[in-house]
N, CA and C atoms as a LAMMPS dump frame, in Angstrom:
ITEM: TIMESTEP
0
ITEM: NUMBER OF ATOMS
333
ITEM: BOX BOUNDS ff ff ff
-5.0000000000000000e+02 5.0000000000000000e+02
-5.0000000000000000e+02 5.0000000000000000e+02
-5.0000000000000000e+02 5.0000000000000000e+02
ITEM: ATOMS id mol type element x y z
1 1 1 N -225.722 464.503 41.31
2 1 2 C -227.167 464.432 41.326
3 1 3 C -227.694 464.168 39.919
4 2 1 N -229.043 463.264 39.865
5 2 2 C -229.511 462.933 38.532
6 2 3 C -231.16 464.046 38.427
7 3 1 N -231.115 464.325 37.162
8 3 2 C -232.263 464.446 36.589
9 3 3 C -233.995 463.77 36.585
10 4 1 N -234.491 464.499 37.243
11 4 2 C -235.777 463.889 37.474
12 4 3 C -237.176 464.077 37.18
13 5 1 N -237.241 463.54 36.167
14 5 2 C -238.085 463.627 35.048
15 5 3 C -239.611 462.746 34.97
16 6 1 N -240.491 463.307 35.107
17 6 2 C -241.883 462.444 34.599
18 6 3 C -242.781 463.046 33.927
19 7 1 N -243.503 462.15 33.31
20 7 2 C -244.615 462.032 32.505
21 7 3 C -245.718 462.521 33.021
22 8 1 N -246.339 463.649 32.759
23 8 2 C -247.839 463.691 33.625
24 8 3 C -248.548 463.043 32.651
25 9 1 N -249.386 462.682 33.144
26 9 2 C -251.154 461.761 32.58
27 9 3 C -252.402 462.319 32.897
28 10 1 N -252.216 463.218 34.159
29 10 2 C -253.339 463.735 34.686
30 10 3 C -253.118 464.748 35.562
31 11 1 N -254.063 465.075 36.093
32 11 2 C -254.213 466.65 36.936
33 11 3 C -255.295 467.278 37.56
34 12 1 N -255.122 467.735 38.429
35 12 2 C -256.263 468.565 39.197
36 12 3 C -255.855 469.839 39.67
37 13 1 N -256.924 470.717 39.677
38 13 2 C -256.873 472.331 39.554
39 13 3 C -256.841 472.578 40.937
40 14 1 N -256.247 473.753 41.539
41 14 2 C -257.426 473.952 42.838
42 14 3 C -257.08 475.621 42.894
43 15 1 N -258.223 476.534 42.728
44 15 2 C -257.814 477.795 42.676
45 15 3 C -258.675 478.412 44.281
46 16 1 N -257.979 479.2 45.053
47 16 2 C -258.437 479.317 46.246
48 16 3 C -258.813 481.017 46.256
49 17 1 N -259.906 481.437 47.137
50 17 2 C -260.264 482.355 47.491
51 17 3 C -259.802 483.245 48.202
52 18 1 N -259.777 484.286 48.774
53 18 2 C -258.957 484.842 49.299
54 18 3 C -259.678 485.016 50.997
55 19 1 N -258.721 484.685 51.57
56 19 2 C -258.823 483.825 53.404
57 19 3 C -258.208 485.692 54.044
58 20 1 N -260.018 486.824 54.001
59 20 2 C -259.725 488.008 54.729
60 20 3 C -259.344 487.918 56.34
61 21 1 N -260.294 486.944 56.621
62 21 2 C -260.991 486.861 57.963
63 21 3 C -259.948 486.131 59.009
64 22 1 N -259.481 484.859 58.657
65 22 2 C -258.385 483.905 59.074
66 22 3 C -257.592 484.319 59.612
67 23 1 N -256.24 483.964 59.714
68 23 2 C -255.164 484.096 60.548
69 23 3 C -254.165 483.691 60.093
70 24 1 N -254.345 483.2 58.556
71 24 2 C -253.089 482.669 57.479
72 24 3 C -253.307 483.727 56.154
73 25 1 N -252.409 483.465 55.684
74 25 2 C -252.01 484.319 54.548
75 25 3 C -252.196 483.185 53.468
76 26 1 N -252.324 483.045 52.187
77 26 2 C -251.739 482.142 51.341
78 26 3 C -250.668 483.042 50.34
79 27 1 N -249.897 482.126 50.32
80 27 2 C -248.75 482.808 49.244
81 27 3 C -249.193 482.588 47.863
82 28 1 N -249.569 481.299 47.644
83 28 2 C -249.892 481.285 46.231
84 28 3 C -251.778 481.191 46.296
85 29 1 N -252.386 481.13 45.233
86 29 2 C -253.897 481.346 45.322
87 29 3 C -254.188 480.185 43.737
88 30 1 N -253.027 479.49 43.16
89 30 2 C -253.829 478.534 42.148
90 30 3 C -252.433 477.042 42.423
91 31 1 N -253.14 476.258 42.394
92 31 2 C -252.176 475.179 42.227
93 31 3 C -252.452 474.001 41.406
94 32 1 N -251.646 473.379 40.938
95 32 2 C -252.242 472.405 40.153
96 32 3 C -251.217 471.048 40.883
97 33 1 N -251.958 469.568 41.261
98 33 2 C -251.508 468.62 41.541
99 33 3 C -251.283 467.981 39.874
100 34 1 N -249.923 467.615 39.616
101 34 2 C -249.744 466.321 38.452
102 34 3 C -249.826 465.018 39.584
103 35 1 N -249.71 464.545 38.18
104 35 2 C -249.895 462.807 38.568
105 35 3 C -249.803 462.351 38.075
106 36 1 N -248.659 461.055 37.705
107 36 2 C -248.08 459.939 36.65
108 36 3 C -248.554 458.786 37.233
109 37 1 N -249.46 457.502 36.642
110 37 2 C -249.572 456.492 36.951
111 37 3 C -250.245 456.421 38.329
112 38 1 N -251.459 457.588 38.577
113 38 2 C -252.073 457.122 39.583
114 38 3 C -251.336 457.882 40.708
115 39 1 N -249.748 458.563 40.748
116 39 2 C -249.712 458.964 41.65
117 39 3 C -248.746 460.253 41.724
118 40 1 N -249.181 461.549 42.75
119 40 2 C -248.963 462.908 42.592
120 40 3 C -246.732 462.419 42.676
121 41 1 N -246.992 463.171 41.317
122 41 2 C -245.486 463.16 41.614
123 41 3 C -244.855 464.799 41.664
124 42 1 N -245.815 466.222 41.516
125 42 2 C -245.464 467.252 41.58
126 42 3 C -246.682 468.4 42.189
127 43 1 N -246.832 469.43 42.267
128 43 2 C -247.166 470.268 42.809
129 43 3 C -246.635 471.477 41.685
130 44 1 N -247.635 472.425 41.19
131 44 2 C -247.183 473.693 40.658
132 44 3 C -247.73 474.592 41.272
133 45 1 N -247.284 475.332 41.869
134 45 2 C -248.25 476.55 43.046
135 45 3 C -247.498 477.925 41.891
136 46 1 N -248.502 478.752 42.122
137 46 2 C -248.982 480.398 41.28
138 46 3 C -248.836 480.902 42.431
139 47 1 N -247.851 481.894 42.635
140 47 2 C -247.982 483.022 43.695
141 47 3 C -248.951 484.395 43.69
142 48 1 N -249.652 484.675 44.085
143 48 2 C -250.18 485.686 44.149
144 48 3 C -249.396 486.959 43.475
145 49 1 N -250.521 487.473 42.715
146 49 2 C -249.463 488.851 41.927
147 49 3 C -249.533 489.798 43.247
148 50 1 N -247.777 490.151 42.885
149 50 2 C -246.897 490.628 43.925
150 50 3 C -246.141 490.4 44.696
151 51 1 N -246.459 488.804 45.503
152 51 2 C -245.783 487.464 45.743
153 51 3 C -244.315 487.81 45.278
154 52 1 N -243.388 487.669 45.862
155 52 2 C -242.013 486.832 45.163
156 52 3 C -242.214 485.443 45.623
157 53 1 N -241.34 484.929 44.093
158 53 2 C -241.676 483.562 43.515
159 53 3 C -240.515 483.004 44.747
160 54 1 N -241.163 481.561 45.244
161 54 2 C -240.032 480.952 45.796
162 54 3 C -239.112 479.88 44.812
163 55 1 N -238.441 479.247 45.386
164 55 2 C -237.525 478.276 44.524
165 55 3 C -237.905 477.026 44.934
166 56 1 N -237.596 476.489 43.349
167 56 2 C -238.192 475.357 43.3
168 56 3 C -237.514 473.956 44.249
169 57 1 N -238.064 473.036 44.388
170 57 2 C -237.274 472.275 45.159
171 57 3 C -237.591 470.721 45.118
172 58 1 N -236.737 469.436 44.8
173 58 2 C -237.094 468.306 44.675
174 58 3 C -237.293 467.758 46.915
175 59 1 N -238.242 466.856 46.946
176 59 2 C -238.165 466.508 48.471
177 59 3 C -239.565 464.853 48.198
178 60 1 N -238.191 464.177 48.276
179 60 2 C -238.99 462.786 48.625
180 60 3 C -239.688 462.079 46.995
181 61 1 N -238.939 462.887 46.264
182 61 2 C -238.952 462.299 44.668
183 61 3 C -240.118 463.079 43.896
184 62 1 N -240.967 464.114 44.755
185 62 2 C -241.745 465.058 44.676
186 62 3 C -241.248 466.442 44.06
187 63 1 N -241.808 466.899 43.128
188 63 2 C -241.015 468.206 42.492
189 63 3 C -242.13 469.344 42.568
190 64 1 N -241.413 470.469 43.34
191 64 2 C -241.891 471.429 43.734
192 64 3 C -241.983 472.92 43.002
193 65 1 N -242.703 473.283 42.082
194 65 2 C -242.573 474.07 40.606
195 65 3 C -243.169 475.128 41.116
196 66 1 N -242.747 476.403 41.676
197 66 2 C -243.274 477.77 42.157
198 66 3 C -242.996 478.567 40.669
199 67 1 N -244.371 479.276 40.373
200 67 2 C -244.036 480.513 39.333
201 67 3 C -245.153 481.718 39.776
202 68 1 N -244.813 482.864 38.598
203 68 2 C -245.481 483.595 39.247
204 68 3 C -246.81 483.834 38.563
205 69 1 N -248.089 484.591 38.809
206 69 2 C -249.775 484.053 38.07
207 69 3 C -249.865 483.817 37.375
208 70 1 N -248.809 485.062 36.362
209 70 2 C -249.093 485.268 34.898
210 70 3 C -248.234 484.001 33.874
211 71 1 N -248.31 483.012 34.8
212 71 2 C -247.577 481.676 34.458
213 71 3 C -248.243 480.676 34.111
214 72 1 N -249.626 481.078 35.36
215 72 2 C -250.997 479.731 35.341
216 72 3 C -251.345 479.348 33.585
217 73 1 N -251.805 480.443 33.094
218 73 2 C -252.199 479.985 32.183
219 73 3 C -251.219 479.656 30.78
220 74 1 N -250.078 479.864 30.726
221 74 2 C -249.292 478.864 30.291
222 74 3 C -249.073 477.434 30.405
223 75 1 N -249.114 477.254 31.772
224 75 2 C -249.144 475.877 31.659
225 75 3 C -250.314 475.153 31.358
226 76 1 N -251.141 476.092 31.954
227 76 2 C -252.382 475.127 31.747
228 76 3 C -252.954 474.76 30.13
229 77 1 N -252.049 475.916 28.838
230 77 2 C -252.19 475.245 27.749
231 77 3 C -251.658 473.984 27.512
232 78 1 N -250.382 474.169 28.022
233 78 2 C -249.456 472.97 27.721
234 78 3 C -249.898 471.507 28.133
235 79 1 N -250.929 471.911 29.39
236 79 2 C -251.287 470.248 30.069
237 79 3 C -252.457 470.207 29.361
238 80 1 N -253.404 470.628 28.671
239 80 2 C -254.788 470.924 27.695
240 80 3 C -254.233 470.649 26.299
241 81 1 N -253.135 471.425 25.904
242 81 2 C -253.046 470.889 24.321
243 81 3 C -251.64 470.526 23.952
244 82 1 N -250.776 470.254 24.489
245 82 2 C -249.496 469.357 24.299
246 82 3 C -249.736 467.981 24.607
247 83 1 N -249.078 466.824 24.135
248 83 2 C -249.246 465.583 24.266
249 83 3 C -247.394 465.129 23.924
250 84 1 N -247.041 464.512 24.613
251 84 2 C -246.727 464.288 26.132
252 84 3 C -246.468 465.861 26.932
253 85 1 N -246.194 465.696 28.376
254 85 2 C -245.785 466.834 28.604
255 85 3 C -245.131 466.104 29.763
256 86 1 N -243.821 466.685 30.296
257 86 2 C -243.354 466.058 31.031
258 86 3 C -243.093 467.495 32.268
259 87 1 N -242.376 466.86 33.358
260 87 2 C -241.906 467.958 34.371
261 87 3 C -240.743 467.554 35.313
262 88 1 N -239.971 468.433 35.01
263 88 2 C -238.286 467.72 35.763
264 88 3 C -237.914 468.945 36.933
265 89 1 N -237.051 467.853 37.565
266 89 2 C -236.377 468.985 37.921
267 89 3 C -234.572 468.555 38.125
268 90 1 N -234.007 469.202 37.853
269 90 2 C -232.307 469.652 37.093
270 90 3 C -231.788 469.644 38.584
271 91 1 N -230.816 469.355 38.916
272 91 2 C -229.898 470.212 40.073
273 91 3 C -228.936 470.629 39.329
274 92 1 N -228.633 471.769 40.148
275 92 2 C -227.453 473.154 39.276
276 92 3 C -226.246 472.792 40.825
277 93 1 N -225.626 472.126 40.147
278 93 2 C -223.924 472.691 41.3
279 93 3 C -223.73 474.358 41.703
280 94 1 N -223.86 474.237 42.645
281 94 2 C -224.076 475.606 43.317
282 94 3 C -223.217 475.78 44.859
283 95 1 N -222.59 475.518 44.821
284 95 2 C -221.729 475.457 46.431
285 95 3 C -222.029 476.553 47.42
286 96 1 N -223.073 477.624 47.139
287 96 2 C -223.64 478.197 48.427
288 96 3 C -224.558 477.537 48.712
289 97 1 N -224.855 477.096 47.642
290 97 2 C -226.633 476.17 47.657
291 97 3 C -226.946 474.77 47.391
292 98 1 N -226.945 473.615 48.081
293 98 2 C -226.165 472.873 47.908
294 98 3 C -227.347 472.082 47.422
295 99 1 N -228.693 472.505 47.698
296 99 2 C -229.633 472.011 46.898
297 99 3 C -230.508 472.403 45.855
298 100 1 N -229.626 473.513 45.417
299 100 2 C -230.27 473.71 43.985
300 100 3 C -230.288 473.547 42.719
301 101 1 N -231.13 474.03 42.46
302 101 2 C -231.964 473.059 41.092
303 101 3 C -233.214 474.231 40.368
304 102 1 N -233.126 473.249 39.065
305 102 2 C -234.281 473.959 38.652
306 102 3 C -235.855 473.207 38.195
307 103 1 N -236.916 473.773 37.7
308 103 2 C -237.836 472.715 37.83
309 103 3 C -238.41 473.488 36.776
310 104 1 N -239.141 472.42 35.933
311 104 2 C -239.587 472.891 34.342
312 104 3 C -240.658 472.034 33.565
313 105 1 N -241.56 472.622 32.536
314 105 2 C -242.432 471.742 31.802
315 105 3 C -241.174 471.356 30.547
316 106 1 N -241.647 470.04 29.803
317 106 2 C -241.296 470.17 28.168
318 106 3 C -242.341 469.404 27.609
319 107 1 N -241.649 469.461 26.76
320 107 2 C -242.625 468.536 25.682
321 107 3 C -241.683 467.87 24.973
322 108 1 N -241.781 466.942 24.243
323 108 2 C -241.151 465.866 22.905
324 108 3 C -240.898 466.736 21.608
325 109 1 N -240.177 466.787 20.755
326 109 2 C -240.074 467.49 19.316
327 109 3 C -241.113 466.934 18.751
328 110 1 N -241.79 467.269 17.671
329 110 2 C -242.47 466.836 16.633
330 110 3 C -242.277 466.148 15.89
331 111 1 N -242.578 464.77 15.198
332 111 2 C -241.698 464.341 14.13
333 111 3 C -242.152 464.573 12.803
């Protein structure tokens, strides 16, 4: 398996309310859509504090980045004041798990 890596350029927030009344639960309550070139290539969902975090997961070239709240606002420096910022996700050889992987921000060194 290869490494799958992009560039975000852009982004949208979406922080949700809490659904008493309904008949669904939400697991996470902040998410942020990336987007390289016009188009969503990831998803970062915030689990609700208390939540256990799920695992991350690549599906359809789409990278799926679960952390837990006290995470939101980390990233959200990094996509506000880092320039580039990228988001991958790794597969780890794992023979119980045959699709795992990990999923991550970086950035470029400084020169």
């Amino acid at each position: 398996m290869v490494k799958t890596s992009y560039k975000i350029d852009n982004y949208a927030v979406k922080i949700f309310g809490n659904d008493s009344k309904g008949s669904r639960t939400r697991w996470g309550d902040r998410c942020i859509q990336l987007f390289s070139e016009g188009k969503e290539i990831a998803q970062a969902v915030f689990a609700k504090p208390g939540q256990e975090v799920l695992e991350p997961y690549l599906k359809e070239e789409k990278i799926y980045y679960f952390a837990a709240s006290d995470q939101f606002v980390d990233v959200m420096y990094l996509l506000r004041n880092e320039k580039p910022v990228y988001i991958a996700w790794e597969p780890v050889h794992d023979p119980k798990e045959p699709d795992d992987g990990d999923a991550f921000f970086y950035t470029e060194a400084k020169k």
